[in-house]
N, CA and C atoms as an extended XYZ file, in Angstrom:
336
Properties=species:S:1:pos:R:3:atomname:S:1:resname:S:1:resid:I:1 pbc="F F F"
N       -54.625       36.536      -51.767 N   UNK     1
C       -55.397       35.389      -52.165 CA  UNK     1
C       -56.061       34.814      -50.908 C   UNK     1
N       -56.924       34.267      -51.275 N   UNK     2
C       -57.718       33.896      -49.925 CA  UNK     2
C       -58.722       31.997      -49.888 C   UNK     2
N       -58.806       31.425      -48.806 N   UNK     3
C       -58.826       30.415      -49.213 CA  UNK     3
C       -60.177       29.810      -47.699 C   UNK     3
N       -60.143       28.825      -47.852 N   UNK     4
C       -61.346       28.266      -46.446 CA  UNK     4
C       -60.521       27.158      -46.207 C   UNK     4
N       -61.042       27.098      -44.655 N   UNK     5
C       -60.172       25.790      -43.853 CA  UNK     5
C       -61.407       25.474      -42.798 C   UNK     5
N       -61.427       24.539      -42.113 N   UNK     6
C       -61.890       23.734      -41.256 CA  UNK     6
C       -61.210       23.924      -39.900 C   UNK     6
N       -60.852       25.161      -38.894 N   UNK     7
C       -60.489       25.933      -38.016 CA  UNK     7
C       -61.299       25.097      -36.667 C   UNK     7
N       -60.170       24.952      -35.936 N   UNK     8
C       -60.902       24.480      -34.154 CA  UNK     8
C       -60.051       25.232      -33.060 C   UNK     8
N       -60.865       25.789      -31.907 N   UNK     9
C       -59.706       26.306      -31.040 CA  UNK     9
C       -59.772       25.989      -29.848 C   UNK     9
N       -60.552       24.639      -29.376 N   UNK    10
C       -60.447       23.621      -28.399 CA  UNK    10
C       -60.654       22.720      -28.301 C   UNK    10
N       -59.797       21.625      -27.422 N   UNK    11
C       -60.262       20.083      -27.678 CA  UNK    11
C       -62.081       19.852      -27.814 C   UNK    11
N       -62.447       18.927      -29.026 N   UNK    12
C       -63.591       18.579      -28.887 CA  UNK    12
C       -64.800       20.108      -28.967 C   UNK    12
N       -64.087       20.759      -29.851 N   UNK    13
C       -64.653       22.518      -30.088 CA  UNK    13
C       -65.004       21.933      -31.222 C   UNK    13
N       -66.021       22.590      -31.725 N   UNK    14
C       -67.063       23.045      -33.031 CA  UNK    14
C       -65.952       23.340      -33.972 C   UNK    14
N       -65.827       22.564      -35.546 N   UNK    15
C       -64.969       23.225      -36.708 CA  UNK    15
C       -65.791       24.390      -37.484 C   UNK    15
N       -64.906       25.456      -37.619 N   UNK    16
C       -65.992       26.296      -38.162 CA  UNK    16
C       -65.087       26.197      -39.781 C   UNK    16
N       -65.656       26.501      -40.650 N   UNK    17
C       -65.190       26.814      -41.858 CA  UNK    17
C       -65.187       28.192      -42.111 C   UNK    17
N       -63.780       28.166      -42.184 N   UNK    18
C       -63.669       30.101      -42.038 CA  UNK    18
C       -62.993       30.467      -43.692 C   UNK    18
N       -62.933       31.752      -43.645 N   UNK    19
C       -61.932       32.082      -44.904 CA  UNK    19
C       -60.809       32.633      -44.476 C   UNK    19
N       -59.602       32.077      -45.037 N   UNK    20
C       -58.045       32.627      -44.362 CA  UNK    20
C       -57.424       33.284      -45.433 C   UNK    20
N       -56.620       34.263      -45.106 N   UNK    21
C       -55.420       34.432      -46.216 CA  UNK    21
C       -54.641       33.971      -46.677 C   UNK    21
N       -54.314       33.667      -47.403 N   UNK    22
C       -53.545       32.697      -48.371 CA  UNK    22
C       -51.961       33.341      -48.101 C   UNK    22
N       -50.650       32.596      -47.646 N   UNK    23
C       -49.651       33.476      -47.917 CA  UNK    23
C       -49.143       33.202      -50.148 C   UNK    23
N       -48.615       34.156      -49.954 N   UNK    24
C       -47.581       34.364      -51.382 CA  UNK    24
C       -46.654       32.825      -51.541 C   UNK    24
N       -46.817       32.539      -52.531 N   UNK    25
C       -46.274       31.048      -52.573 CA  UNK    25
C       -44.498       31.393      -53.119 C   UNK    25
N       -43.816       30.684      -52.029 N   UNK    26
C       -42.220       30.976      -52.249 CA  UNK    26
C       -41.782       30.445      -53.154 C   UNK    26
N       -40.822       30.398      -53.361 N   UNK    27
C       -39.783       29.713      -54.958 CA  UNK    27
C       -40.267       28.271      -54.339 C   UNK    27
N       -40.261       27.717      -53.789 N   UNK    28
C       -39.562       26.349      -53.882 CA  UNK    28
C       -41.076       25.801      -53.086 C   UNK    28
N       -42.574       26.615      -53.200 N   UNK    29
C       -43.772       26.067      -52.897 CA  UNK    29
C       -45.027       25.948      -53.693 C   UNK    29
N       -45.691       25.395      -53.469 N   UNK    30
C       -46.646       25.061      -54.568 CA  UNK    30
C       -48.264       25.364      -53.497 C   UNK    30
N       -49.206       25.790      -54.273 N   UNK    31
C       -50.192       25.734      -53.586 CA  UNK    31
C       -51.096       24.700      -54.377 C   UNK    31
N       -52.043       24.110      -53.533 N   UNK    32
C       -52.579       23.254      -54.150 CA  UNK    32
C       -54.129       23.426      -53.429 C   UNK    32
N       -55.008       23.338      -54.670 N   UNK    33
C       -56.613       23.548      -54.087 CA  UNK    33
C       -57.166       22.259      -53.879 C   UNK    33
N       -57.247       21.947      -52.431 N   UNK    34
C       -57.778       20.310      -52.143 CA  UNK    34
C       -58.969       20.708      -52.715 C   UNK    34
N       -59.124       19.119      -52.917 N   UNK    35
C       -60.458       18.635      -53.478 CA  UNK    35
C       -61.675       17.538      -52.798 C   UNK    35
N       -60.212       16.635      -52.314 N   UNK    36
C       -61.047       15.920      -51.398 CA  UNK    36
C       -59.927       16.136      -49.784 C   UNK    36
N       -60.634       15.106      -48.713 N   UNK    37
C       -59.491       15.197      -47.726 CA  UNK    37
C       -60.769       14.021      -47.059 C   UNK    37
N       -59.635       13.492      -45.942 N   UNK    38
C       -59.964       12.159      -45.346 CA  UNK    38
C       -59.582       12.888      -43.674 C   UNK    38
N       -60.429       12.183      -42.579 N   UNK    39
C       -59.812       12.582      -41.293 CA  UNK    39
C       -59.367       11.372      -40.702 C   UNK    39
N       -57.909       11.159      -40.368 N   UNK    40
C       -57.541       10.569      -39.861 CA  UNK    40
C       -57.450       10.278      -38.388 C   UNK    40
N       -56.873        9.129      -37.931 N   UNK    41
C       -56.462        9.219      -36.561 CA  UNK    41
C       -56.001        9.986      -35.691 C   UNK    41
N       -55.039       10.286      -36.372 N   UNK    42
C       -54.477       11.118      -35.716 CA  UNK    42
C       -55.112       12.496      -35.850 C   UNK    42
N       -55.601       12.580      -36.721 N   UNK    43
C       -56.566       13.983      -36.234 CA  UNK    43
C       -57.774       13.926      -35.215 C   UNK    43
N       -58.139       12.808      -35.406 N   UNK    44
C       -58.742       12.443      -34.341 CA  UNK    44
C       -58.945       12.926      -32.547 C   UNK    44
N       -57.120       11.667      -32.589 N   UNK    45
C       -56.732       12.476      -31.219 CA  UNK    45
C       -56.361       13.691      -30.957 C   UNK    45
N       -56.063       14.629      -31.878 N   UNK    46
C       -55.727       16.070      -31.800 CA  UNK    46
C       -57.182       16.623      -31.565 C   UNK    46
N       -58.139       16.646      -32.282 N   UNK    47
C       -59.229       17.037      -31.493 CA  UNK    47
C       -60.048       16.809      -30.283 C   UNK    47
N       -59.455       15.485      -30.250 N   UNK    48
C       -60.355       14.915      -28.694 CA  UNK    48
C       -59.217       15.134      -27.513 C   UNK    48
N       -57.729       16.125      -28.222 N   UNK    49
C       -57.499       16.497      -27.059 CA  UNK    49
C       -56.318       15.332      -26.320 C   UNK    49
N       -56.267       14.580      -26.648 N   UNK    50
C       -55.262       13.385      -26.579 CA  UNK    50
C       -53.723       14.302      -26.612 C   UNK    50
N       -53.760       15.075      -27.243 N   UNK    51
C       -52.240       15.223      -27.964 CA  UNK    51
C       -52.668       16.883      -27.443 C   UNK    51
N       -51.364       17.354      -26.318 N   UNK    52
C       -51.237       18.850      -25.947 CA  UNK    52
C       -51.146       20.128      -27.443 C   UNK    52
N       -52.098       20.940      -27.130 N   UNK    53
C       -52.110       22.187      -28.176 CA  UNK    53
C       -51.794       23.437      -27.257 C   UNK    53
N       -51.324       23.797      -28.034 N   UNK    54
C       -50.834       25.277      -27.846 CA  UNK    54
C       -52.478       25.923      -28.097 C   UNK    54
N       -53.033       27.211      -27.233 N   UNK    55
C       -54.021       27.828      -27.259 CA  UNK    55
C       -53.991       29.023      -28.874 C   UNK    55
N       -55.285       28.922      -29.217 N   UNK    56
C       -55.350       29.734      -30.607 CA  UNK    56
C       -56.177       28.602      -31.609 C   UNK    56
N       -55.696       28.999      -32.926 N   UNK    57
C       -56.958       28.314      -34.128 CA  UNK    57
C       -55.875       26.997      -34.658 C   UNK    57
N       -56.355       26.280      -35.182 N   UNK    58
C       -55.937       24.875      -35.486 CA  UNK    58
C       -56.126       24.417      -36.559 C   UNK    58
N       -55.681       24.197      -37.609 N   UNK    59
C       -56.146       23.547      -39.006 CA  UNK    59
C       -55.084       22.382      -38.938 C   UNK    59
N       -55.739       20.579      -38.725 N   UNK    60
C       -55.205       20.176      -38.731 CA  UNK    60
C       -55.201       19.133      -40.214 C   UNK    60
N       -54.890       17.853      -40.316 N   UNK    61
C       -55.122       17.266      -41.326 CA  UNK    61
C       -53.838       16.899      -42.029 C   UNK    61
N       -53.883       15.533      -42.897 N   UNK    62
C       -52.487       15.599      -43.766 CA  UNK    62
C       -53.044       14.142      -45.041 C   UNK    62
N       -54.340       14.064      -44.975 N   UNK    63
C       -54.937       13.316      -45.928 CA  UNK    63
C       -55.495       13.816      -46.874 C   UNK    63
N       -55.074       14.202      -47.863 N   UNK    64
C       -55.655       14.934      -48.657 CA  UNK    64
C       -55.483       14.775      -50.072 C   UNK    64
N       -56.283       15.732      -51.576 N   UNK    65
C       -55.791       15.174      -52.841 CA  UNK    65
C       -56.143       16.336      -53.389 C   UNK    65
N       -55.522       16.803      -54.362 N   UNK    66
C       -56.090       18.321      -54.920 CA  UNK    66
C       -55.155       18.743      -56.374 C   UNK    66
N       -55.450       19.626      -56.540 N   UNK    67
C       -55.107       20.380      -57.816 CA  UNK    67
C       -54.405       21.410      -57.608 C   UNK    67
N       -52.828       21.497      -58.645 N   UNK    68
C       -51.560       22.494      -58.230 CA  UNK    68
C       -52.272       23.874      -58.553 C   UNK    68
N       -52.647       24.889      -57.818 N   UNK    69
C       -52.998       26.063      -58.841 CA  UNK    69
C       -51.501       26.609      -58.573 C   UNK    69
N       -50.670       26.824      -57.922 N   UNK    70
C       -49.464       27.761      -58.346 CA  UNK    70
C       -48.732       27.134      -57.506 C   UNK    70
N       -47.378       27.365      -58.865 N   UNK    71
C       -45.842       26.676      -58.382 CA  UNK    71
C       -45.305       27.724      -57.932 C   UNK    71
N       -44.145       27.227      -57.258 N   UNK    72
C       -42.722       28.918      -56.978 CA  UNK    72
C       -42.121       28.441      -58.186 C   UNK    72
N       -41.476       29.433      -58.365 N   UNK    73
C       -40.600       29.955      -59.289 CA  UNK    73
C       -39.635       28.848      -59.449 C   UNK    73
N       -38.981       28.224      -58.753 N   UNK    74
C       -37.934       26.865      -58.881 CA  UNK    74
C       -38.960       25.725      -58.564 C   UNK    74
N       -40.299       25.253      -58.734 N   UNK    75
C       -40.872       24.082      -58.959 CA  UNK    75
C       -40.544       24.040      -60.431 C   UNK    75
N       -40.689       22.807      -61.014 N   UNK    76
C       -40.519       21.889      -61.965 CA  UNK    76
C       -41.334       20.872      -62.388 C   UNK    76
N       -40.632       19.784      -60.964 N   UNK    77
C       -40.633       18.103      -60.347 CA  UNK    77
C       -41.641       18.178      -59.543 C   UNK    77
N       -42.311       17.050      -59.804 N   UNK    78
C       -43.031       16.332      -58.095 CA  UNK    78
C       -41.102       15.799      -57.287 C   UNK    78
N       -41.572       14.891      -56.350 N   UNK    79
C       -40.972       14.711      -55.738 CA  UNK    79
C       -39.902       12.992      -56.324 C   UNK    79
N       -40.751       12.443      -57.649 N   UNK    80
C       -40.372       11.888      -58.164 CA  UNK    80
C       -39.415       11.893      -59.730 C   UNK    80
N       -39.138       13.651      -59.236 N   UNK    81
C       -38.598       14.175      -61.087 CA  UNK    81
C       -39.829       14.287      -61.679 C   UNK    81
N       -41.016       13.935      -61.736 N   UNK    82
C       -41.566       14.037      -63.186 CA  UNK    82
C       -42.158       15.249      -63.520 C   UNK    82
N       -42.619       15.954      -64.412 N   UNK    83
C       -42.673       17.162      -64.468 CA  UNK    83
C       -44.186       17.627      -63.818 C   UNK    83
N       -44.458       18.582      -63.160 N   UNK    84
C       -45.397       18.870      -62.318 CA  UNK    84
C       -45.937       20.528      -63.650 C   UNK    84
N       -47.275       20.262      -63.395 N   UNK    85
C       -47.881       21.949      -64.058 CA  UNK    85
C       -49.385       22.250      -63.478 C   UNK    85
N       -49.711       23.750      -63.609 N   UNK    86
C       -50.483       23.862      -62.626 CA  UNK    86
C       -51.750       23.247      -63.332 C   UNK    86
N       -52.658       22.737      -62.908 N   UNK    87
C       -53.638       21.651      -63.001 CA  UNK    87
C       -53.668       20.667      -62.504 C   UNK    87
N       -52.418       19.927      -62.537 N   UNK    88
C       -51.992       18.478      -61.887 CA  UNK    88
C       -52.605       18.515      -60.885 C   UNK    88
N       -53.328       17.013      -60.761 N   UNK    89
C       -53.476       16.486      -59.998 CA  UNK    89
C       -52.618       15.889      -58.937 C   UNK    89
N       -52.136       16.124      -57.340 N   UNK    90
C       -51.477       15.601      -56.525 CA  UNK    90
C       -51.856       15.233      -55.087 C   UNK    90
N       -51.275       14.226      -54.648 N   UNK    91
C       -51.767       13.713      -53.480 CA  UNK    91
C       -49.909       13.700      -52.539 C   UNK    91
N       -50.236       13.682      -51.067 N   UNK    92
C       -49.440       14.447      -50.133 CA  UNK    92
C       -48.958       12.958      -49.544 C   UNK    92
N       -47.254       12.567      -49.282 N   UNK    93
C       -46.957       11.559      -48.871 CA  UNK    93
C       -47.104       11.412      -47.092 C   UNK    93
N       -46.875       10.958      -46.556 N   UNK    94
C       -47.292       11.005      -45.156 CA  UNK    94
C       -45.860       10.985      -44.428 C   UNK    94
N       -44.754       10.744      -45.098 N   UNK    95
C       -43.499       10.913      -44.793 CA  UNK    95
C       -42.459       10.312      -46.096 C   UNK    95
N       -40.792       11.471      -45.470 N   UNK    96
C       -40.168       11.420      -47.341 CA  UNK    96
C       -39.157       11.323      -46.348 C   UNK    96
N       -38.208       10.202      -47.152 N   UNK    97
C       -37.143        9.329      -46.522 CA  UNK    97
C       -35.931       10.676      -47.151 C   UNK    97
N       -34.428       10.039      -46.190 N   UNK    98
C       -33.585       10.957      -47.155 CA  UNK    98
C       -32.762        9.709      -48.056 C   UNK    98
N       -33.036       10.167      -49.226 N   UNK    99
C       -32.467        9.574      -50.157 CA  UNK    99
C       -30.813        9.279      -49.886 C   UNK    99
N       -30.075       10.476      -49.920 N   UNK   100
C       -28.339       10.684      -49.511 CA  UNK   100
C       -27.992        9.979      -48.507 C   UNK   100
N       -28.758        9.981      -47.734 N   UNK   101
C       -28.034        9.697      -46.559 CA  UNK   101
C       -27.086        8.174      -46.012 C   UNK   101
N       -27.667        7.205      -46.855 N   UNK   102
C       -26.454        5.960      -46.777 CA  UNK   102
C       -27.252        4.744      -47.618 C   UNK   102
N       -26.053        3.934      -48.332 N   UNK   103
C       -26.479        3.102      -49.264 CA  UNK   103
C       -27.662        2.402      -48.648 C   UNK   103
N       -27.900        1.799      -47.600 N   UNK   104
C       -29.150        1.382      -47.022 CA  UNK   104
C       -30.479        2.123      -47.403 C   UNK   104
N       -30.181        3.563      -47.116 N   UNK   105
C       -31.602        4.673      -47.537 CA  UNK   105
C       -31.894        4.264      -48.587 C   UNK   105
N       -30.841        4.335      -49.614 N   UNK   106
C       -31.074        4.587      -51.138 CA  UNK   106
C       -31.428        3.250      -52.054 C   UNK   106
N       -31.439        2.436      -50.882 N   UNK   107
C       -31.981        1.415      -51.296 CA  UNK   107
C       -33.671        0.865      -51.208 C   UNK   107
N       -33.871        0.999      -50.217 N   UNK   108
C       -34.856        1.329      -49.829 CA  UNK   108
C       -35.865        2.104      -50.037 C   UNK   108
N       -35.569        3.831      -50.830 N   UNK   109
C       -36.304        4.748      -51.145 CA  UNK   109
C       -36.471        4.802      -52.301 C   UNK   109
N       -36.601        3.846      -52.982 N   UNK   110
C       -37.025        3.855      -54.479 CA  UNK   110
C       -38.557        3.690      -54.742 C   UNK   110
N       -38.997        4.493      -55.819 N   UNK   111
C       -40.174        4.552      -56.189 CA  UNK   111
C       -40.738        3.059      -56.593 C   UNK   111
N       -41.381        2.828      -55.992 N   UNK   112
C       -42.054        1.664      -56.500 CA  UNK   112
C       -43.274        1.439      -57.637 C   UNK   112
């Protein structure tokens, strides 16, 4: 399967839009075809070079909103239980608390 990304391979380098290979989606992954995407700050400083890279290609980003085309085999749930199928519409949290980890967490990590 094959897919396009927005590829850079030096600070403040030209994004080219390339086509990549898609890996095989595992039990427990979902692929999802963005639709839209936002550039953040922090991508920002990753391109202007602010923030050390390892040499090679770069797809950075974590703002984004898109459509499930394929679950793994043990998807179900979003991340809230509710039932997820491929079409859905989903958007990507920017960080996921641990629920278990002490009555304080679990207080705190409730869906609002």
């Amino acid at each position: 399967m094959h897919g396009k990304a927005a590829i850079f391979h030096t600070p403040r380098g030209r994004m080219e839009i390339c086509d990549v290979t898609l890996p095989a989606v595992e039990p427990d992954g979902i692929l999802v075809r963005i639709t839209r995407a936002n550039i953040c700050g922090s991508d920002l400083h990753i391109w202007r070079g602010d923030t050390p890279l390892r040499p090679g290609k770069h797809i950075i980003g974590h703002e984004m909103v898109g459509r499930v085309a394929e679950l793994g085999g043990n998807i179900q749930t979003d991340s809230q239980g509710q039932p997820l199928a491929v079409g859905d519409r989903v958007t990507f949290l920017y960080f996921t608390f641990v629920v278990a980890a002490t009555p304080v967490w679990r207080a705190i990590a409730r869906p609002v």
